[in-house]
C-alpha positions in Angstrom: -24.0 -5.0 74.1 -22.0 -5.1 71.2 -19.4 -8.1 70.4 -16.1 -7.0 69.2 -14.7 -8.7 66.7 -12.2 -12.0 67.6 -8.4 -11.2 66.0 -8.5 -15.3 65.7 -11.7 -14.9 63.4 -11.6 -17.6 60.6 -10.9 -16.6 57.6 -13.5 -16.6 54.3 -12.2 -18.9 51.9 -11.3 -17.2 48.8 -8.5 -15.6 51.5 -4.8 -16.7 51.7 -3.6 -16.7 55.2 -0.9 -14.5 56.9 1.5 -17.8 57.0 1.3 -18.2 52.8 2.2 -14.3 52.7 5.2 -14.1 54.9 6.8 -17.8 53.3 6.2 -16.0 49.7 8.7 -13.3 50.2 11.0 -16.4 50.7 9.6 -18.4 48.2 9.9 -15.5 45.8 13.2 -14.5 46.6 14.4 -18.1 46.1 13.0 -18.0 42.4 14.6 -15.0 42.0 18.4 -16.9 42.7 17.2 -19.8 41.1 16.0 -18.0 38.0 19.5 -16.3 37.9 21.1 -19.5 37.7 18.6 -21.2 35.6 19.5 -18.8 32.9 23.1 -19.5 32.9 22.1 -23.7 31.9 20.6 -24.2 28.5 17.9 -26.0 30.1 16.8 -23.0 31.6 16.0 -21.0 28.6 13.4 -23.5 27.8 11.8 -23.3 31.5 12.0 -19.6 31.8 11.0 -19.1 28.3 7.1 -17.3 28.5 9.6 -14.9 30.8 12.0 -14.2 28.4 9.4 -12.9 25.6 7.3 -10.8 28.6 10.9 -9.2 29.3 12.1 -8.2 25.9 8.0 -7.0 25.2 8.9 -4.4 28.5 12.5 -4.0 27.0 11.3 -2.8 23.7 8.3 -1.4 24.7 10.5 0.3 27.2 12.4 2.0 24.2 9.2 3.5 22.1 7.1 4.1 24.9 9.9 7.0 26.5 10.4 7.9 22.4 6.4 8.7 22.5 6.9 10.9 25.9 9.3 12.4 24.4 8.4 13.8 21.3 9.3 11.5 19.1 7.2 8.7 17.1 7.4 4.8 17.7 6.5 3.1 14.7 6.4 -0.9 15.1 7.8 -3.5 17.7 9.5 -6.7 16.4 9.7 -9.7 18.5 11.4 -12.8 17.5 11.4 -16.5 18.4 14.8 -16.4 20.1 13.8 -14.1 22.4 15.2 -11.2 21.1 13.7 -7.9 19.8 13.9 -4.7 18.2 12.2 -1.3 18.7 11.4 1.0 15.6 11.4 4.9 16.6 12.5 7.6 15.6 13.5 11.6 16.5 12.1 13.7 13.7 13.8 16.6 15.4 10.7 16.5 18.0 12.9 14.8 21.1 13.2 17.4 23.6 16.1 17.6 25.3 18.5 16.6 22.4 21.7 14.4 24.2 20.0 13.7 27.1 16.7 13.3 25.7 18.1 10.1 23.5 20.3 8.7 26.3 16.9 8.6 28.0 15.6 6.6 25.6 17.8 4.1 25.4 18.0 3.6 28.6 14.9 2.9 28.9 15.1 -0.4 27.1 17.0 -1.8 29.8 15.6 -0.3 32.7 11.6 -1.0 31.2 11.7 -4.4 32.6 12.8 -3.9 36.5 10.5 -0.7 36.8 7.5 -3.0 35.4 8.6 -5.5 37.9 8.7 -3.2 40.8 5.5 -1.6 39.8 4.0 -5.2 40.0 5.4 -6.1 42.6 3.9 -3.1 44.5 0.5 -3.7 43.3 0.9 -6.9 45.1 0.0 -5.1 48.4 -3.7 -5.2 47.9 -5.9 -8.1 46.4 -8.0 -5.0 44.1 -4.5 -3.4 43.0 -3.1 -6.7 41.9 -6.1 -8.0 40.1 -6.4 -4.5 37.9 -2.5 -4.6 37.3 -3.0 -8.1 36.2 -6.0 -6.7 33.9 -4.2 -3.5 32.9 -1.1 -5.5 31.6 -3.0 -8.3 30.0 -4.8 -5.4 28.2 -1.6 -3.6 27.1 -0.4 -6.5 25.9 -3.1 -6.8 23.6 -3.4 -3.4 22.4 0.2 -3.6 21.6 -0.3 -6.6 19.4 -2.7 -4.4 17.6 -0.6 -1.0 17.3 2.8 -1.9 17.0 3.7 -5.3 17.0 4.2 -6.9 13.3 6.6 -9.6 13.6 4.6 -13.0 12.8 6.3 -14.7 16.3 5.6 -11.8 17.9 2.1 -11.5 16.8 1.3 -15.0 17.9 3.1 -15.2 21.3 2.2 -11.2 22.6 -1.7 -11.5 22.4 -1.4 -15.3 23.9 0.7 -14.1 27.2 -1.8 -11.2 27.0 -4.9 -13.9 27.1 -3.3 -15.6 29.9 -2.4 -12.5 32.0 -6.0 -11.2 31.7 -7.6 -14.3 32.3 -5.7 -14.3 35.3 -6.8 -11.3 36.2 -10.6 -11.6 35.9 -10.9 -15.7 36.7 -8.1 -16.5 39.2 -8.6 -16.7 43.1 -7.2 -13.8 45.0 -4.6 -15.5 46.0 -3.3 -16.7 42.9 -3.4 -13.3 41.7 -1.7 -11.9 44.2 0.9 -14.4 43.3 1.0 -14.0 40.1 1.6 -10.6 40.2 4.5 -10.6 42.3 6.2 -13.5 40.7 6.0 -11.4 37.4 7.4 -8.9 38.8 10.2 -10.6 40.6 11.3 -12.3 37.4 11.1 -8.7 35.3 13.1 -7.3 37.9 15.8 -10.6 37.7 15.9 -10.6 33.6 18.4 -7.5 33.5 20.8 -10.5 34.5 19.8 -12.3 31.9 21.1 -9.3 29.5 24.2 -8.4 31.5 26.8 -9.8 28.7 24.7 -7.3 26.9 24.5 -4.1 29.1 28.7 -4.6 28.8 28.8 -4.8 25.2 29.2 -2.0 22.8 27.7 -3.6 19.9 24.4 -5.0 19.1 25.4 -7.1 16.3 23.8 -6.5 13.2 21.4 -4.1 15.0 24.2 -1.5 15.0 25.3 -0.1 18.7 24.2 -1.0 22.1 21.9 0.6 24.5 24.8 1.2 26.3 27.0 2.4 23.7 24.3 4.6 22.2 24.3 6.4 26.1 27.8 6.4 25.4 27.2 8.4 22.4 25.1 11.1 24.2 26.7 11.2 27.7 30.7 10.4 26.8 31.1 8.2 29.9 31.9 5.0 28.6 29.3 1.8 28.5 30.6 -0.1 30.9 30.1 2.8 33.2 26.4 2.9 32.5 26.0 -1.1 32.1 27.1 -1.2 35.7 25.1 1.7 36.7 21.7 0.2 35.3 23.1 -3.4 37.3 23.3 -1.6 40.0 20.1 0.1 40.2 17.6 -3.2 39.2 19.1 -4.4 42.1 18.0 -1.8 44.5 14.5 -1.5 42.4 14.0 -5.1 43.2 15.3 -5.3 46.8 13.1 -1.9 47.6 10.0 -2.8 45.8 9.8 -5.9 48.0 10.8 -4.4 51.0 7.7 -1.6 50.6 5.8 -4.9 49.6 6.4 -6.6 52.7 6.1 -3.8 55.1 3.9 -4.6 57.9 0.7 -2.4 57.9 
């Protein structure tokens, strides 16, 4: 006669327990508010740093990424030791759409980061689907180096957080992966707070307009309206994607 298997079985040892899952949606969401205040302290920049440079990466990459879907080119990404960064694209009278077509794209600077987040955070489900998102996005990070960034910071710090992603991916324990993975995308998701004096402001400096004054441009609404619509909405991206990550089978 057959033995059915014991729910108390032990577990293999390259597994994380049920108990390390359900205290890392609060240990995650605890990062998450301390990361948000960390950024408001100057010692904060320095911890949250690596963070800050994967963020504007998705930011930017954000921006030419949609251009490319679009129609139109994207022709280099510039990343810069302070954290900031700039995205080079352009129209050529190829965007479809017109208006709404280049509201789109700049709105997609802002929003790249909390829909990377929630799309890691979501591969977190499963041990296979976070391992190959850790693999896919080291990769990516990599391949960007080679097509489109040409800042010198940027071509030094992009390929490194690439290395250490991927190695992740292919030499980390499953559980480490699977935490990895999600705290990435928790702290994607958190770094549109990190921009908000940003999202509110109609000028970019020496960059020329906004993202949000540039959907200002397109849509009329004024960018405030759409800062605080974007707030808004990596908020919810965030609290859903964990929520769906969490979900009991």
């Amino acid at each position: 006669m057959r033995e059915s298997k014991k729910e108390n079985q032990p577990l293999l040892a390259n597994e994380a327990p049920p108990e390390v899952e359900r205290m890392g949606l609060t240990w995650l969401i605890g990062a998450a508010i301390a990361t948000i205040i960390l950024w408001q302290v100057p010692a904060g920049n320095y911890i949250l740093y690596p963070f800050t440079i994967l963020a504007t990466w998705f930011h930017e990459m954000g921006h030419g990424l949609m251009a490319l879907i679009l129609g139109g080119n994207f022709q280099q990404l510039l990343i810069f030791s302070n954290g900031s960064g700039v995205a080079y694209y352009s129209y050529n009278d190829g965007l479809l759409l017109g208006s709404l077509s280049r509201a789109v794209v700049a709105a997609a600077g802002p929003m790249g980061p909390p829909i990377a987040g929630a799309a890691l955070i979501l591969a977190s489900r499963n041990f296979k689907t976070a391992s190959w998102s850790l693999k896919i996005l080291g990769g990516f990070l990599l391949l960007s180096t080679v097509i489109w960034v040409r800042s010198l910071f940027g071509l030094v710090a992009i390929p490194l957080l690439g290395l250490i992603i991927l190695g992740t991916g292919l030499k980390a324990p499953r559980w480490l992966q699977g935490f990895a993975v999600q705290f990435l995308g928790v702290q994607a998701c958190v770094s549109t707070y990190h921009q908000l004096d940003y999202l509110f402001s109609y000028s970019a400096g020496p960059l020329g307009l906004s993202d949000t004054a540039q959907i200002q441009q397109q849509l009329l609404l004024p960018y405030w309206f759409w800062g605080t619509l974007m707030a808004i909405a990596s908020l919810i991206i965030l609290v859903q994607s964990l929520r769906l990550a969490y979900r009991a089978s």
